[in-house]
C-alpha positions as CSV (number, residue, x, y, z in Angstrom):
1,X,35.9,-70.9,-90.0
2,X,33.1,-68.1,-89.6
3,X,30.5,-70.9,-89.2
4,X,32.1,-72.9,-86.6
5,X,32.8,-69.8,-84.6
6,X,29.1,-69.2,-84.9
7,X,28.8,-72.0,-83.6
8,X,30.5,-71.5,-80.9
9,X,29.6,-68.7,-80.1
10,X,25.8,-70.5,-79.4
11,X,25.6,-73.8,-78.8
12,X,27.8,-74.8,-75.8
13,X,25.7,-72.3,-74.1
14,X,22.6,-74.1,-75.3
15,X,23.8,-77.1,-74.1
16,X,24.5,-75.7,-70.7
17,X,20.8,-74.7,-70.5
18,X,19.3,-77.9,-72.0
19,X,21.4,-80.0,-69.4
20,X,20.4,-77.7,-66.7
21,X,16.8,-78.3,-67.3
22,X,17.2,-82.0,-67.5
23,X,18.9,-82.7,-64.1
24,X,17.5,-79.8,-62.4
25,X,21.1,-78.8,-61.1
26,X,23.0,-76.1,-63.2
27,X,26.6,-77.3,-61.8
28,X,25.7,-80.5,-63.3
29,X,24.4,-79.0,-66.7
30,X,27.6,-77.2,-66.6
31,X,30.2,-80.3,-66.0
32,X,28.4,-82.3,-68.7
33,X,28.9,-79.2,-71.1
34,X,32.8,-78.9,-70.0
35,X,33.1,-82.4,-70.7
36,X,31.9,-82.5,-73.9
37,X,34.0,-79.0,-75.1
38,X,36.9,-80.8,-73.5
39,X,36.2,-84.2,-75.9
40,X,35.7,-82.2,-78.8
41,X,38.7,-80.1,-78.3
42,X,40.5,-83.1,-77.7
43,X,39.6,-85.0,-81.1
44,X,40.9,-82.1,-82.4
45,X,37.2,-80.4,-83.8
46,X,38.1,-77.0,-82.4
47,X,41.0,-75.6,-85.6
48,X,41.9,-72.4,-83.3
49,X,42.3,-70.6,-79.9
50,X,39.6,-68.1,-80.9
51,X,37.2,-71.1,-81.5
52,X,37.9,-72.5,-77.6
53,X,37.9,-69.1,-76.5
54,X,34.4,-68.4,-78.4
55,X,33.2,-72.1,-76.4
56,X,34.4,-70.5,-73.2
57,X,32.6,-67.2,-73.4
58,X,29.6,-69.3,-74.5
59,X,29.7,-71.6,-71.2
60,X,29.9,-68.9,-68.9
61,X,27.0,-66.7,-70.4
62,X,25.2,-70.5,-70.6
63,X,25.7,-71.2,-66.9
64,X,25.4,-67.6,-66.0
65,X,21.2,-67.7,-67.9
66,X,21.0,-70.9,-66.0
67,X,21.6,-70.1,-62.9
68,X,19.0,-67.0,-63.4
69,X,16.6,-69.2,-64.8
70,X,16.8,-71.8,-61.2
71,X,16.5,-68.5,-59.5
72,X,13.1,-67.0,-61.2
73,X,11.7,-71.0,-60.9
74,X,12.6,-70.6,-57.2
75,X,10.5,-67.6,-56.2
């Protein structure tokens, strides 16, 4: 349970970045990462409401860096 908070905790962030820098458009990065949350949550991967709350926090700090990071690349 502590891991796959963790893990949540990090990596739908990551993949908000990573998706960001692949299509150049951080809305984008950001509806490929809800879509894949959503699947997983879906299947039935996520065991609690602290775990989809953890993937939530993680989104928004993920977009939130993103958004900074098209920003500094801008100027």
């Amino acid at each position: 349970m502590l891991l796959k908070l963790l893990l949540a905790l990090i990596l739908p962030g990551m993949l908000v970045v990573f998706f960001t820098r692949v299509t150049y458009n951080y809305y984008v990065g950001l509806l490929l990462a809800v879509a894949l949350i959503a699947s997983s949550i879906y299947k039935g991967y996520a065991g609690s409401i602290f775990i989809i709350i953890a993937d939530l926090i993680s989104l928004a700090v993920g977009f939130l860096y993103a958004r900074n990071m098209g920003e500094r690349t801008k100027k």
